[in-house]
C-alpha positions, 0 to 999 in steps of 0.5 A: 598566434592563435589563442590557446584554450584548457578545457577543465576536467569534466565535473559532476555538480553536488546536489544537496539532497531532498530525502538526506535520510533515504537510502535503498528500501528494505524491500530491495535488500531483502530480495537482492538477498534472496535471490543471492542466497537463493532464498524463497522471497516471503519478503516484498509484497507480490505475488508469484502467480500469473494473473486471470489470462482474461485480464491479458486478453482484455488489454491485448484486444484493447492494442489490437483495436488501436487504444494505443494513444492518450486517454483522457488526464484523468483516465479513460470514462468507462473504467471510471464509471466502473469504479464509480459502480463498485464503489456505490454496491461495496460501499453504498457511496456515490462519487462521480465519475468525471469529477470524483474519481481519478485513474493514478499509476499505482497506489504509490504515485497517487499518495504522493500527488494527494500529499503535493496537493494538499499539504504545503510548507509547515503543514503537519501530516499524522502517520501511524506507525508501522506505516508503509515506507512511501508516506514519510518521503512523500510529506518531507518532498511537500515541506510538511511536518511527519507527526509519527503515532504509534500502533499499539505494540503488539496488537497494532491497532489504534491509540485514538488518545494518542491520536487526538493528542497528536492534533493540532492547528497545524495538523494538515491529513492524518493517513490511515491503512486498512487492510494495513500494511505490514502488520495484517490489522483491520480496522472495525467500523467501531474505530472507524466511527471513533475517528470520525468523530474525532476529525468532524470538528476538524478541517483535517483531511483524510488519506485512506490507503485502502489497496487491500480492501478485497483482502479481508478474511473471516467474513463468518465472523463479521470481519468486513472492509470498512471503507472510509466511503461507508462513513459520511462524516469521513467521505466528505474530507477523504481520499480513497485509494486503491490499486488494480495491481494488489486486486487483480496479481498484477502489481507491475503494471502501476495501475490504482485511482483516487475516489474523493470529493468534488473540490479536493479531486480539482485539486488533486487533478491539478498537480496529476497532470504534471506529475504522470499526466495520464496512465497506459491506454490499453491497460486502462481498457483492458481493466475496465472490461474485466471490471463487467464481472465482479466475482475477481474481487468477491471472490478474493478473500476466500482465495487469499484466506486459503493461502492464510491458513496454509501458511499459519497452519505450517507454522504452528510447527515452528517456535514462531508465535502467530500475530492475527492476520485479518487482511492483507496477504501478510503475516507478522510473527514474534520471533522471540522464542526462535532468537535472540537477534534483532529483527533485521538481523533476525531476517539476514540470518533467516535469509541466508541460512534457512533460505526465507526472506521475511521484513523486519517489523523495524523497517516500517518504524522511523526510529527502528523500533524492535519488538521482534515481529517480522513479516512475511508474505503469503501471496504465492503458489502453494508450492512456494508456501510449502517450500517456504514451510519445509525450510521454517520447520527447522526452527 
């Protein structure tokens, strides 16, 4: 008699997670939410206008012509020679283009390849806390060791003795955000030099998330992007990141670079290419060419000031106190004289029942730090704005 088999039941093995403490992001809440709600989303940080339809053209021409395939790992030659050029006449930096500058898809992919390449097991890497809520998952997926050192409450701006106490033998890179994400601040070429100082007798390295750089409002009264590739003490040890999403409205199309010395882009590199390899062929082209004008990004901090002063403007009829917004297309309110609830809950509420969608400060905070400051985005047509105002009045 023929031998007689029992397949078992279909079993899906348990995986021991790498992020155990990571669930959905607050930004996916929020504008499930809001969509649910039929809320005006000031929430997740994009905008809702159309890009410049010469981007379009330029990457459509680039399809049509046949750029269809691989490009080169580390992107495309013409738009590294463009970032090369614009980082030389912003900044007075020149890095290479075939050794010193890497295409990435996005600013996000190209903070976690910059920590997978340096940061190894036991390695310590500072974050400034609020911080952006990709760099602590990025460093624990490393092995590395999160040091969390608060902003100052209430203004966000640098604790440097806090800073230097953080430091130690094991302190692998410290990450810095300006513009910064979420509270608006800037850092002056004051505190950029005060953390120059403080690394120069270091091999501490530095992550400079600078997607915002274009968005930094007030230049009547000195107020200007201070790159670390303006600092030579911190060009030499620093990552620069940027992203062609934030810059140009088109922020689904994943598309940044990495501007770093020689020896740290070789190792960079190293871990890029078997991470995304290289990014989209036609897009790359496209920016490039439209790169040949530098008035889109000149021209930036005026367009987005505009929208700044529309939305401040409006909420100076509400009970919301104003935190400053040097840069970025974000800004932070206290809510204390509008609620008594928590920030996240502050934001459900809002959500559902005046119909905006804002960020809990608390979010950007690995122990959910409250001070009653949310976020809101004003990256949007001013219709939405003034949607968004109509509704906030209320309170």
């Amino acid at each position: 008699m023929a031998d007689v088999f029992t397949i078992p039941p279909a079993r899906t093995p348990a995986l021991t997670s790498r992020l155990p403490r990571v669930g959905t992001t607050i930004f996916t809440v929020m504008s499930a939410l809001a969509a649910e709600k039929n809320a005006v989303n000031l929430g997740q940080g994009f905008p809702d206008f159309d890009c410049d339809p010469q981007l379009v053209d330029a990457v459509t021409g680039a399809m049509q012509r046949g750029l269809n395939q691989y490009p080169p790992m580390a992107g495309v030659p013409v738009l590294r020679e463009a970032v090369s050029a614009k980082l030389a006449a912003l900044y007075g930096r020149n890095y290479d283009p075939g050794s010193e500058i890497t295409i990435t898809a996005g600013a996000t992919q190209a903070i976690l390849t910059i920590i997978l390449a340096v940061v190894h097991p036991g390695d310590e890497v500072i974050v400034l806390e609020p911080c952006y809520d990709s760099y602590v998952p990025n460093i624990e997926l490393a092995g590395g060791t999160v040091v969390r050192v608060p902003l100052t409450p209430g203004t966000f701006r640098p604790d440097f003795a806090k800073i230097r106490a953080a430091l130690s033998p094991r302190t692998r890179a410290i990450i810095v955000n300006s513009p910064h994400n979420p509270s608006a601040t800037v850092w002056t070429e004051a505190e950029m030099l005060t953390l120059q100082s403080i690394l120069a007798p270091t091999d501490v390295l530095l992550i400079s998330d600078e997607v915002y750089e274009h968005m930094v409002f007030d230049a009547a009264q000195g107020q200007f992007h201070q790159s670390a590739a303006r600092f030579a003490g911190l060009a030499a040890r620093a990552f620069i990141v940027s992203s062609f999403g934030k810059t140009y409205h088109v922020t689904g199309w994943k598309v940044g670079y990495v501007a770093a010395p020689g020896s740290l882009t070789a190792e960079f590199r190293k871990v890029h290419q078997f991470n995304v390899f290289t990014v989209n062929t036609p897009v790359q082209h496209g920016l490039a060419a439209y790169m040949a004008s530098d008035r889109p990004y000149l021209d930036l901090p005026a367009f987005y000031q505009q929208k700044r002063d529309l939305f401040r403007a409006g909420l100076e009829n509400t009970r919301f106190r104003l935190l400053p917004s040097e840069g970025s297309y974000f800004q932070c309110v206290d809510i204390s004289d509008v609620s008594d609830l928590g920030e996240a809950d502050f934001c459900q509420w809002l959500t559902t029942d005046i119909g905006v969608a804002a960020i809990p400060m608390s979010a950007f905070y690995g122990d959910g730090f409250d001070q009653h400051v949310v976020r809101f985005c004003f990256a949007k047509k001013d219709e939405t704005l003034h949607l968004a105002l109509s509704r906030l009045a209320r309170l």
